[in-house]
Each structure stands twice: as structure tokens, then as C-alpha cells.
VOFI-131784 format. One record per residue: x, y, z of N, C-alpha, C, CB in turn. Coordinates in steps of 0.2 Angstrom, whole numbers. Glycine has a CB too. Layout:
% residues N
R  n.c1  n.c2  n.c3 ca.c1 ca.c2 ca.c3  c.c1  c.c2  c.c3 cb.c1 cb.c2 cb.c3
R     X     Y     Z     X     Y     Z     X     Y     Z     X     Y     Z
...
END
This chain:
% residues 163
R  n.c1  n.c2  n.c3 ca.c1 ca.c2 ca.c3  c.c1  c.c2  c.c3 cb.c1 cb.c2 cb.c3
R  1651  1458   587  1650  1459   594  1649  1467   594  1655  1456   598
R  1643  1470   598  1641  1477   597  1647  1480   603  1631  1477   600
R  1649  1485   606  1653  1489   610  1651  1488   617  1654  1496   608
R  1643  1487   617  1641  1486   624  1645  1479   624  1632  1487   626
R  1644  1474   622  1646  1468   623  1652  1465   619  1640  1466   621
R  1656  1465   625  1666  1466   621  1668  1462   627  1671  1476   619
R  1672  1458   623  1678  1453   628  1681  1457   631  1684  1449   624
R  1684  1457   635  1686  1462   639  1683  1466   645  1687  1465   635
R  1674  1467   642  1672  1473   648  1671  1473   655  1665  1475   647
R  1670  1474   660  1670  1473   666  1665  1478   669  1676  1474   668
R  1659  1472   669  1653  1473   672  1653  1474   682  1649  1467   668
R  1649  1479   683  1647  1480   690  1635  1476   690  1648  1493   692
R  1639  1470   696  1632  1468   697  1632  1471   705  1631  1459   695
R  1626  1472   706  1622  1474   715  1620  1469   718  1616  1480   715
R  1624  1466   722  1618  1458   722  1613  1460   725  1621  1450   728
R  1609  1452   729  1604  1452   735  1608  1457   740  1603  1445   739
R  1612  1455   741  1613  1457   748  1618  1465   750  1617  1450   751
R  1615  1467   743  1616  1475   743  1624  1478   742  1611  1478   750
R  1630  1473   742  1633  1472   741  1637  1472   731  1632  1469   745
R  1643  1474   731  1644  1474   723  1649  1470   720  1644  1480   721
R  1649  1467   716  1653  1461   712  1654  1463   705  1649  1454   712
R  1661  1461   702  1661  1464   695  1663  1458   694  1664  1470   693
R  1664  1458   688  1663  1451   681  1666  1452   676  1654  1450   679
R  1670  1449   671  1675  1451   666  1671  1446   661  1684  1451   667
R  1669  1449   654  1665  1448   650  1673  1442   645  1659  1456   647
R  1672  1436   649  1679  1433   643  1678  1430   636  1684  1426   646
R  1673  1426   637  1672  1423   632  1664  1424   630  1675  1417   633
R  1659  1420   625  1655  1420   623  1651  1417   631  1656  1417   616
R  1646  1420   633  1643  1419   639  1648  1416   644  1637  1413   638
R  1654  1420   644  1659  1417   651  1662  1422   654  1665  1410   648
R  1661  1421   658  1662  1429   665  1666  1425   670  1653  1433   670
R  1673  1430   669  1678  1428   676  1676  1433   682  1686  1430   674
R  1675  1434   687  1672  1435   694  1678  1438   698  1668  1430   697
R  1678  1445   699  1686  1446   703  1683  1445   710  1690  1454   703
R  1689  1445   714  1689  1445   720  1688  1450   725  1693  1442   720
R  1684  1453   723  1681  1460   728  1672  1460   729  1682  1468   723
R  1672  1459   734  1664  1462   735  1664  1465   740  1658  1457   737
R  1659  1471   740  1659  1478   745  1653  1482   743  1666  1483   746
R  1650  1482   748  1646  1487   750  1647  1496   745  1647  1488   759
R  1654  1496   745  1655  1502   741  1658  1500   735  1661  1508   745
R  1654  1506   730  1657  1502   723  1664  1505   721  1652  1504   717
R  1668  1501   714  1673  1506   715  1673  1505   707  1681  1503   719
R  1675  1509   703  1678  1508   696  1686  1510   695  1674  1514   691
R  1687  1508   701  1697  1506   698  1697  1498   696  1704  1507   706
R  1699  1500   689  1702  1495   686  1707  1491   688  1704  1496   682
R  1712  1495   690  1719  1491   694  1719  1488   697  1723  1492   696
R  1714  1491   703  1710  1487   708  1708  1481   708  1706  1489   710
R  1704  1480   706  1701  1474   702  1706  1472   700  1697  1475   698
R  1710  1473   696  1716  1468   693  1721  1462   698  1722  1473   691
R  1721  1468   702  1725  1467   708  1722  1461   713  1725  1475   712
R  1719  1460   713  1714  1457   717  1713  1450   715  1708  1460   716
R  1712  1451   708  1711  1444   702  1707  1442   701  1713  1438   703
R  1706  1437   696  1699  1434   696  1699  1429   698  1695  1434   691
R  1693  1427   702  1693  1422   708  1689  1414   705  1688  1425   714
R  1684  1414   701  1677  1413   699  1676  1415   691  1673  1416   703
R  1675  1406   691  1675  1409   681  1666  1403   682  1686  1405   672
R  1663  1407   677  1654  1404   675  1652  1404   670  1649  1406   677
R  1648  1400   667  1645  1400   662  1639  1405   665  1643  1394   660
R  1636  1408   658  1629  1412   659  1626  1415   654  1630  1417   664
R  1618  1415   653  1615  1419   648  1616  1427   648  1608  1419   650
R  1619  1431   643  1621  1437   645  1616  1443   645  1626  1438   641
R  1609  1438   644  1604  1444   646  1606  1450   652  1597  1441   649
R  1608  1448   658  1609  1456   661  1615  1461   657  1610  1455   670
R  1619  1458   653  1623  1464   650  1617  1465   642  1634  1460   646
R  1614  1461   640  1612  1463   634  1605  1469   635  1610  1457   631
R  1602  1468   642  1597  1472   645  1599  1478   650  1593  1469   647
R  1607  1479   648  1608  1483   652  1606  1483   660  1606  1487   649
R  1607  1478   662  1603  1477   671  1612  1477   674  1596  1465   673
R  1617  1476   670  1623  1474   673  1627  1480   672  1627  1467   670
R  1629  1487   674  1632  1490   672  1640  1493   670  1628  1491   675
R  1641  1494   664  1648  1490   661  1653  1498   665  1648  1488   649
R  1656  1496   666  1662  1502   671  1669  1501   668  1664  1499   684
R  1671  1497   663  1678  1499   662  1680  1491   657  1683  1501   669
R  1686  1493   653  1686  1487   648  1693  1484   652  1687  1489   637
R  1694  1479   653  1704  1476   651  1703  1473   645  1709  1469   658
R  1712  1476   642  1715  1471   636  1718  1465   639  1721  1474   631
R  1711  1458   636  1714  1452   640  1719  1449   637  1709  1447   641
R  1722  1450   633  1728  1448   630  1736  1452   634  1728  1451   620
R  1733  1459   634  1738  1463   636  1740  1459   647  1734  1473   635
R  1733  1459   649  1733  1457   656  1736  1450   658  1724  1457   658
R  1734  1446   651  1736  1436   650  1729  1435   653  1744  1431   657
R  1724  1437   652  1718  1433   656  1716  1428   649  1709  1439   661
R  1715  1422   653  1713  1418   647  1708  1414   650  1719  1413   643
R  1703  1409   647  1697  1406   649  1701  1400   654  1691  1404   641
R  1701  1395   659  1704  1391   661  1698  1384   659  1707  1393   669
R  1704  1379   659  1698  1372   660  1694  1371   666  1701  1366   660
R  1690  1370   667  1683  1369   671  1681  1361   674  1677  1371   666
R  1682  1359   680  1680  1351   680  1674  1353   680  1681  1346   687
R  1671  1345   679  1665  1345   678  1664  1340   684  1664  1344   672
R  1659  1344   690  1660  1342   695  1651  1343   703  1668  1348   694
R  1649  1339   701  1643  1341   706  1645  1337   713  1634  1337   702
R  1644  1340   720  1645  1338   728  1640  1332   728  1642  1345   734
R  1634  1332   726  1630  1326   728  1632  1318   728  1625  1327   724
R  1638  1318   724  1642  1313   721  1650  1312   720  1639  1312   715
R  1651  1314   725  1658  1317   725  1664  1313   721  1660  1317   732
R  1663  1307   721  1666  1302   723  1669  1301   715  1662  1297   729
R  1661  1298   713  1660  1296   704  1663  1302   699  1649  1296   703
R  1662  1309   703  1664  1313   698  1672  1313   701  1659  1320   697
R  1674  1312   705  1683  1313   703  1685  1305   700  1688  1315   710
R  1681  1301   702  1683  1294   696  1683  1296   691  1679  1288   694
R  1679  1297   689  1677  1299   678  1683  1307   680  1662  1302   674
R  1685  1310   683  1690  1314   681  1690  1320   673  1695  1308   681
R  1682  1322   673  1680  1323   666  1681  1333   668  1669  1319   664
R  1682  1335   662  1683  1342   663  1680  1345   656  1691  1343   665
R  1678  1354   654  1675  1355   651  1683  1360   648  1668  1357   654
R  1689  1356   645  1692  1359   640  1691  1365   635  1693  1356   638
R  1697  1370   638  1694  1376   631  1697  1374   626  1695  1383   632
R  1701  1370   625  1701  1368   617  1699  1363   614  1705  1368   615
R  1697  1356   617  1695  1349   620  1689  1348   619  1696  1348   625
R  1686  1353   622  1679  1351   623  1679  1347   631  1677  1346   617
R  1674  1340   631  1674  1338   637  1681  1332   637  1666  1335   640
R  1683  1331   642  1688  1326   642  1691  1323   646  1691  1327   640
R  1694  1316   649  1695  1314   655  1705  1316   654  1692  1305   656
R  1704  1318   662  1711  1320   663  1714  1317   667  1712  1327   664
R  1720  1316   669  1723  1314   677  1718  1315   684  1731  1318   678
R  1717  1313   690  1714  1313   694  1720  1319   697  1713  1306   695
R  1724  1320   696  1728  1324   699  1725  1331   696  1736  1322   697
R  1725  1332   689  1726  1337   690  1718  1339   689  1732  1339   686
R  1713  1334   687  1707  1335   691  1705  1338   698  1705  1330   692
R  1707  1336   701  1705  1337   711  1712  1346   709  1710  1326   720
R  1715  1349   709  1718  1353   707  1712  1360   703  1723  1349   703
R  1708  1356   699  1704  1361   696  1699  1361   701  1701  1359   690
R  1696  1357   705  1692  1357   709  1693  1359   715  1690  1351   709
R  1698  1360   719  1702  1362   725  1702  1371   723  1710  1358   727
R  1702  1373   716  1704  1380   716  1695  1382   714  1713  1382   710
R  1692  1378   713  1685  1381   714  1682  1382   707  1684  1387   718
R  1688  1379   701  1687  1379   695  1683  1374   691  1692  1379   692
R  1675  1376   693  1672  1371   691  1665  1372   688  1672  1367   697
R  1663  1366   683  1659  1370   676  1652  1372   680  1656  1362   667
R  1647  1376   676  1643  1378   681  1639  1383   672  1648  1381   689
R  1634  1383   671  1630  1388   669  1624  1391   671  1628  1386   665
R  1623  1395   671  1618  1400   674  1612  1404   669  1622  1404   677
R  1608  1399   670  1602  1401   663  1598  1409   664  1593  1394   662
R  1600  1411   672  1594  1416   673  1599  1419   679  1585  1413   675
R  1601  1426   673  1604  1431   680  1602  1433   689  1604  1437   676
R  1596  1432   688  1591  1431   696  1598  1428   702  1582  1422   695
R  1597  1419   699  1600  1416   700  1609  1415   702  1598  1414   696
R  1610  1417   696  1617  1419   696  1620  1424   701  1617  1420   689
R  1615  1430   701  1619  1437   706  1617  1433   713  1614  1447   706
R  1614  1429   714  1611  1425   722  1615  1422   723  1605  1420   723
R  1616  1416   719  1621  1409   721  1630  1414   723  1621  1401   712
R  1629  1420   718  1638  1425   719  1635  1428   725  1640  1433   712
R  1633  1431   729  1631  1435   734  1632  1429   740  1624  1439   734
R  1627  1423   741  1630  1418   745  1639  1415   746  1627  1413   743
R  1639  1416   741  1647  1413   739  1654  1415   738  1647  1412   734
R  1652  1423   736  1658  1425   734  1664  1428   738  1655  1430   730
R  1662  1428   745  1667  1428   747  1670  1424   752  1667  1431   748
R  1666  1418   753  1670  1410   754  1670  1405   750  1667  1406   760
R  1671  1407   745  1672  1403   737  1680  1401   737  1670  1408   729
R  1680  1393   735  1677  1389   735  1674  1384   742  1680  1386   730
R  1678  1386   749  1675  1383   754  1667  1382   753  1678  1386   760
R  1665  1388   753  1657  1385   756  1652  1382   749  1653  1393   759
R  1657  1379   744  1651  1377   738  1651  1368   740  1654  1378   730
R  1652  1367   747  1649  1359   747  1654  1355   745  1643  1358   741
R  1660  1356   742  1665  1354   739  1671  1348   744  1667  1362   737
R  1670  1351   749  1676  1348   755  1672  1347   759  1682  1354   759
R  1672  1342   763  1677  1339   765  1678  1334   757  1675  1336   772
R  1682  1331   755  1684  1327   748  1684  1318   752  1694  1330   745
R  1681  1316   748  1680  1307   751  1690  1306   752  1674  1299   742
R  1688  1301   757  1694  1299   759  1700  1300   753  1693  1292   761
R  1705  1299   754  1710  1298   748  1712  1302   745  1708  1294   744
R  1709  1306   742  1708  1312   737  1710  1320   741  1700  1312   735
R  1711  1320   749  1715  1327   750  1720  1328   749  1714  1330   754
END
């Protein structure tokens, strides 16, 4: 893996909405998303730490490989504990079917059915699978989102029984 492109880095994206979001490069196309967006940029790390990461995705890493994402500072994710979490696997259109099948995208597992418990648990904290083939895309759907995540992803109200 080249130095521009390192576990750890912490990238500054500018959305749409002229606003700025940074992104921890964790695993192979998987970016954890802190919890800051603002109009003013910042390259404090600590800050960012401090804050957490809110939002973890899949994604093409074209805007780090074309330089469109600009990288501001590395954390040691071992040293910090940030580890990749499990992901439901989880679409609003069908709410219901996907917390039956209770199916999640395990990082050591792969895909797999888990308790309904601790399913709706991945799903209530907004941990949910999601890839993003085209960075366009991805800084959009984050700029709508990022700062009433997971309320405003369609997610809640939960069918009867399940809150």
C-alpha cells in the first residue's frame, strides 16, 4: 500500500453543501466518518478523535487515489482501538423482512444471521452495510446525512414490535 494510501489516514472531503467531513481510511475501501461537519476546516486530530467516528461505508477509493480527497493527518488505529465494526445488512424499503433474516456483513464471518437483538442494535446505532461505487455520490448522500445520522436515513420509525 503506497503512503498516500495507508490505514490509518484521515482524509478532508468538501461536500455539496460547501461544508467539510473527514473520513479515516480503515480498511481496504472502508472509511469510518467522524462526527464533525463545518463550514470551517480543521486539521486537529484530537479533535476529530474526540468527536468519534460516527459512520462507517463502503467505497471506491478513487477520490483518495486521485487525490480529489485531501489527506490532513494519519491515527495509529491499533494505538486509538478503532477497529472495522459489523454492519447489518439492512435496506428501509422492507423493513420488516430484513430484521427477520437478521443478516449482517461480519468482519470476520463474512455475511451471517445473528440474534434479532443484537441486529436492531446494529441498526439503531446506524451501522449499516452500504457501498458506494462513485465518490459524486457518496460526498452527497454524507452532506444530506451527516449530521442527522442515523435519524434521517428512513430507518425509524421500526415496524411494530422491534423498538
Amino acid at each position: 500500500m503506497s503512503k498516500r494510501k495507508k490505514y490509518g489516514n484521515i482524509y478532508e472531503i468538501k461536500m455539496p453543501n460547501n461544508k467539510y467531513a473527514y473520513l479515516c481510511l480503515i480498511r481496504e475501501c472502508g472509511f469510518g466518518i467522524f462526527d464533525y461537519s463545518s463550514e470551517i476546516q480543521t486539521n486537529n486530530i484530537q479533535e476529530l478523535l474526540i468527536k468519534g467516528l460516527k459512520i462507517y461505508k463502503f467505497g471506491k477509493e478513487t477520490a483518495i487515489n486521485k487525490k480529489i480527497w485531501t489527506l490532513v493527518g494519519y491515527v495509529d488505529l491499533q494505538k486509538e482501538n478503532i477497529k472495522w465494526p459489523d454492519l447489518a445488512i439492512f435496506m428501509p424499503h422492507n423493513k420488516l423482512r430484513f430484521i427477520k433474516e437478521s443478516k449482517i456483513m461480519s468482519v470476520n464471518e463474512g455475511i451471517v444471521k445473528v440474534k434479532t437483538d443484537e441486529y436492531l442494535s446494529l441498526v439503531k446505532k446506524g451501522y449499516i452495510n452500504a457501498f458506494f461505487d462513485n465518490y459524486r455520490y457518496f460526498e452527497l448522500w454524507l452532506s444530506n446525512n451527516i449530521e442527522n445520522y442515523p435519524e434521517g436515513e428512513n430507518i425509524f420509525p421500526l415496524p411494530e414490535g422491534y423498538n
